[in-house]
C-alpha positions, 0 to 999 in steps of 0.5 A: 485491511482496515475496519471502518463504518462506512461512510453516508453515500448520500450528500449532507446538506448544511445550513448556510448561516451568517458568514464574516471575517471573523469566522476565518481562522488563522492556525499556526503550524502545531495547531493546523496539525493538530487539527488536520493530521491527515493532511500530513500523514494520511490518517489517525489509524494505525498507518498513520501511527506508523508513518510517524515512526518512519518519518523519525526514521527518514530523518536517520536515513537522509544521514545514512544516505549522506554517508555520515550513518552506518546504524540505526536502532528502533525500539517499540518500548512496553509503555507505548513509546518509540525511540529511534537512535542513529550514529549520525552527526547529532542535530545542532543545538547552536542558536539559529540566526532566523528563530533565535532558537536552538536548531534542534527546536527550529527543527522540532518545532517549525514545518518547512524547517531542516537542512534539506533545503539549500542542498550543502548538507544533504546532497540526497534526502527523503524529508524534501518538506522539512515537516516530518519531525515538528509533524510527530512532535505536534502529533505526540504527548510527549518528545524527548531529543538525546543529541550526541554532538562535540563530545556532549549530550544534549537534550530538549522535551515537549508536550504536544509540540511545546518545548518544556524548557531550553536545550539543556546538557546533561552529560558527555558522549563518546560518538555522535548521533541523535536519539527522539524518543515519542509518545503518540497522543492517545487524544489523537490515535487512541491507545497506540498499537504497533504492528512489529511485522509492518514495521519490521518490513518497512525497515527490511525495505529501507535496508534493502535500499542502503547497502551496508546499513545496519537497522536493529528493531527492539520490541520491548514488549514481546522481546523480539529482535530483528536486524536487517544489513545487505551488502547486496542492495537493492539485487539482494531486494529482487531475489528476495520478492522472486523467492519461491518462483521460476526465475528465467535467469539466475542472477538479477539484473543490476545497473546503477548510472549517475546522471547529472547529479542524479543516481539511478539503481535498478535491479530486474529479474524474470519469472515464469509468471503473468504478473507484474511486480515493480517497485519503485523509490525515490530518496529510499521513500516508497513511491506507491504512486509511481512517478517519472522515474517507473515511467522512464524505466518502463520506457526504457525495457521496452525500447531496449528490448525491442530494438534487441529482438529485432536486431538478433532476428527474434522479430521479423522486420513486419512484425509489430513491436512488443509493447509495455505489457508484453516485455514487463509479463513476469517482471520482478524489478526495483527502480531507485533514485537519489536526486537533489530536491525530489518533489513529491505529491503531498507529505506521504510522497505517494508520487514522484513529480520531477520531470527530468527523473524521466530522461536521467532513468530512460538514459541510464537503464538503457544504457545498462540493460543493452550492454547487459544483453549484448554481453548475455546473449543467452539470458536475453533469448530467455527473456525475448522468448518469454516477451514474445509469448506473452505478445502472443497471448495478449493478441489472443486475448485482444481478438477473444475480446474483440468477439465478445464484444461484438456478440453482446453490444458492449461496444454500445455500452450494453450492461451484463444482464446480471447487473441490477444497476442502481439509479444514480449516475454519479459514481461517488454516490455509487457502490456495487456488491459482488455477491457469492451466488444467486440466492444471496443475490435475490436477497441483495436486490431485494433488500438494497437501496435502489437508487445508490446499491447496485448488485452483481451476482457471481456463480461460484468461483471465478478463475484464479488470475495468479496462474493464468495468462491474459487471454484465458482470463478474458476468456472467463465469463464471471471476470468479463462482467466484472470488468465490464460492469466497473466499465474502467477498462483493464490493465494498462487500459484501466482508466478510474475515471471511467469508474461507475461506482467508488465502491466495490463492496466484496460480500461473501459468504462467511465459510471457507467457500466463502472466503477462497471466493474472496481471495480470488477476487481480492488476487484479482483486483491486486493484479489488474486492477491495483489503482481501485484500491489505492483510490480506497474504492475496494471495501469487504463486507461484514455480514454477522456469524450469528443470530442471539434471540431472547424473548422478543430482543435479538442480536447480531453477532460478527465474532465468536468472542462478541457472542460469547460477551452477548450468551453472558449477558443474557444468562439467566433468560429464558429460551436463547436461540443462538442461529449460525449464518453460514451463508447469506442466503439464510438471511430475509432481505430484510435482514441482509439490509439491516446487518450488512447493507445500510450505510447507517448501521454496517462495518465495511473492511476497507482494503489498502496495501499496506505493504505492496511487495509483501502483498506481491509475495503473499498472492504468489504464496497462497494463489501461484502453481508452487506447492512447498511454499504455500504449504511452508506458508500455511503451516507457519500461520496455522495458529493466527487463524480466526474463525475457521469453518469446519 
């Protein structure tokens, strides 16, 4: 989660003052960077920071991929740089025929510049847009190139993106390989803070995806090591994120098919949960968005499975077909390809775009999944039985919604009675509190921008979705008015355009109550709801911990350590009344609105899955029916608790 002011919901008018041809700029690839380094990494905060790091470390992928690189060493140096090193084949440093540069500057200094074009080179790469290096090199204070090649080491620096002389040599090598060692510019990121664990999970999944490769990440600072190497793959990844469930069958499924030029992994295993958990990747780059390639697998499980279920009698002629969400009920999978020319959707390729990727994954996991099942007959009952049950669940909850809304006329587009809906009808100009109980709620409504704050008060705790089956969760009233509320639908049905607000803003009280109550919430919308968050819809709000009055002055406090700073500033005056919120019930609307609501002065957390298999596991953890696993995971993070309530 990221803190961040919220944005102005109301539209900013501008003045329109005399425009000519000369107010038209013209940017070169270094300064359009500069200038818009989000178009390129998607942000200046610490995902952004990260994305540098991996894109130097695609680049040593792409030559793993190309079987020239068996090791790959990052280390997060003590003063703020970052170095990645790789036993490759060294960038060229010979002059390029189109520049009349070295390559090795072409390929730091130009976008849409690299060997990952014509497909001679790299047969398979995830740097399709050629932009990743020049990109961290406009976006660094400083760069350093140590290319090993022919015997010799050659090197290259740049300040901003400009190079600080020629490719120089300055010394012998006894291998080959390329090592780029960078500063982030604090006038872009500020002071750069790297999270070991992300990284560190970022590189476990890279691994994961290049059985027999070899990744070591340093951290300088806190002299901690990890390395990654897993000769089983992307079977080894799967019982990796099914750790600590009930698995329908012991070994992982595994197929891998090349299909015209394209090679296609694919690893799944059940578990006796309700969700789904599938992964996919394109060229080793994590597809967040999904693609042609998940939808070509999601074709495939559920045409293969169906054709089985009727062909072994697990179906009955007349019974319908189990659909999408049926067969991929307690899933675990990853789905890889490695193709020529991928076409993702922007520089932070969200989205794989290649049409054929749909036929090439359908032909390849159908072919393998259905000789898997032929030759397992056993395995196969487990998973048609579970299917099938969930089949049976989804009926259920289709018919207990069917009721519902023919009791209460949401069918005409009737709202919860809860809601105090706001005015506006545009969604981007919307949000909607969920907020923890009735006397919080009064104050809310009371206290909110009618015309652009809508507020939905919820009773106590709603139902724990980690272990509970469709239609039970359907049957839970305080989730039934969220979703309706929201009016986007649910699961495969959930539609964001439909969305009425583009923020869903979670206002909780700050106690352990309070935040369990959060945790619910945020398990549920990760479930079933997941494109809220990746649209950056799902923010949390930050109401104050406390109240420090002196004399006619008073503070809002979010922190212990703030008021500590506050209580040392106001030392030496006269009566300070320190008051603790525990619930935001305490607060006068007045209050709520000026701490917590106006989009002037308050602090939202805006939720993003950085990590989305690691945030699968988490949920499982902390909200599944296994004990020794939350236990192990509570103990392990006792010491990084913030704030807790006694």
């Amino acid at each position: 989660m990221a803190r961040k002011k919220s944005l102005p919901v109301e539209p900013q008018n501008s003045q329109n003052n005399e425009y000519t041809a000369e107010d038209i700029q013209v940017l070169g690839g270094r300064e359009a960077v500069r200038r818009r380094p989000s178009m390129y990494i998607g942000g200046t905060d610490q995902r952004g920071l990260h994305h540098l790091v991996y894109e130097i470390i695609y680049n040593s992928i792409d030559e793993a991929m190309a079987g020239c690189c068996t090791k790959i060493v990052i280390a997060l140096k003590e003063d703020g740089a970052v170095s990645v090193e790789d036993n490759g084949r060294g960038i060229p440093v010979e002059i390029h025929s189109a520049t009349g540069v070295s390559a090795l500057e072409t390929v730091m200094t130009t976008l849409h510049a690299g060997a990952k074009f014509g497909g001679h080179t790299y047969q398979v790469s995830g740097g399709l847009h050629g932009v990743g290096a020049s990109v961290v090199n406009a976006l660094s204070s400083f760069v350093r190139c140590d290319v090993r090649r022919d015997g010799k080491i050659y090197q290259q620096e740049y300040r901003q993106g400009i190079p600080q002389g020629e490719v120089k040599e300055v010394g012998e090598a006894g291998d080959t390989g390329t090592t780029i060692t960078f500063y982030a510019d604090e006038e872009i990121f500020g002071k750069a803070r790297y999270d070991f664990d992300v990284v560190s999970d970022r590189i476990r999944e890279m691994a994961y995806l290049n059985k027999g490769l070899e990744i070591t990440l340093w951290d300088e600072k806190k002299d901690e090591e990890l390395t990654f190497y897993f000769e089983g793959g992307i079977t080894s990844f799967v019982r990796h994120l099914n750790r600590g469930r009930l698995v329908r069958h012991l070994q992982p499924i595994y197929i891998t098919r090349e299909v015209n030029g394209t090679i296609v992994e694919a690893a799944l295993q059940y578990n006796d949960g309700f969700t789904e958990s599938v992964f996919s990747f394109a060229n080793c780059v994590n597809t967040v968005d999904g693609g042609n390639h998940l939808t070509g697998f999601r074709s495939a499980l559920t045409r293969v499975l169906n054709d089985y279920a009727h062909k072994s009698k697990f179906l009955k002629e007349d019974e319908p077909n189990l659909t999408g969400e049926d067969v991929r009920e307690g899933l675990t999978a990853i789905i890889s390809v490695k193709l020529h020319e991928p076409q993702f959707e922007g520089q932070t390729k969200a989205k794989l775009g290649n049409i054929e990727v749909k036929s090439q994954v359908e032909s390849a996991v159908g072919e393998g999944l259905s000789l898997y099942l032929e030759e397992h007959p056993d395995e196969a009952r487990r998973i048609i039985e579970k299917s099938i049950i969930a089949a049976k669940a989804r009926e259920a909850a289709r018919k207990a919604r069917d009721l519902i809304i023919r009791k209460s006329g949401l069918d005409a587009g009737t709202l919860p009675g809860k809601l105090a809906d706001c005015s506006e009808k545009e969604p981007s100009h919307c949000e909607l509190y969920l907020v923890e109980g009735d006397s919080a709620g009064g104050s809310a409504k009371q206290g909110r921008n009618r015309r652009f704050q809508a507020i939905l008060p919820l009773k106590g705790k709603i139902l724990n979705v980690e272990k509970a089956p469709l239609d039970k969760m359907l049957a839970s009233e305080e989730i039934r008015i969220i979703i309706t509320a929201l009016g986007a639908g649910i699961g495969d049905d959930f539609d964001p355009s439909r969305l009425r607000y583009h923020r869903v803003i979670l206002m909780t009280d700050a106690d352990v109550d309070g935040s369990h109550i959060r945790t619910l919430l945020l398990t549920f919308f990760f479930r079933h709801m997941p494109e809220l968050i990746n649209n950056g819809y799902l923010y949390i709000a930050q109401p104050p911990l406390y109240r420090v009055k002196a004399a006619k002055n008073q503070h809002w406090v979010y922190s212990e350590q703030e008021k500590e700073e506050v209580l040392r500033e106001l030392k030496g005056a006269k009566k300070v009344e320190v008051q603790r919120y525990k619930g935001l019930g305490e607060m006068t609307p007045e209050q709520l609105w000026e701490t917590t609501m106006n989009p002037d002065t308050r602090t939202l957390l805006g939720v993003n899955i950085e990590d989305a298999a690691k945030a699968d596991h988490i949920f499982h953890v902390l909200m599944g029916g296994e004990v020794p696993p939350r236990k192990a995971f509570i103990q392990a993070h006792a010491k990084s608790v913030r704030n807790l309530d006694i």
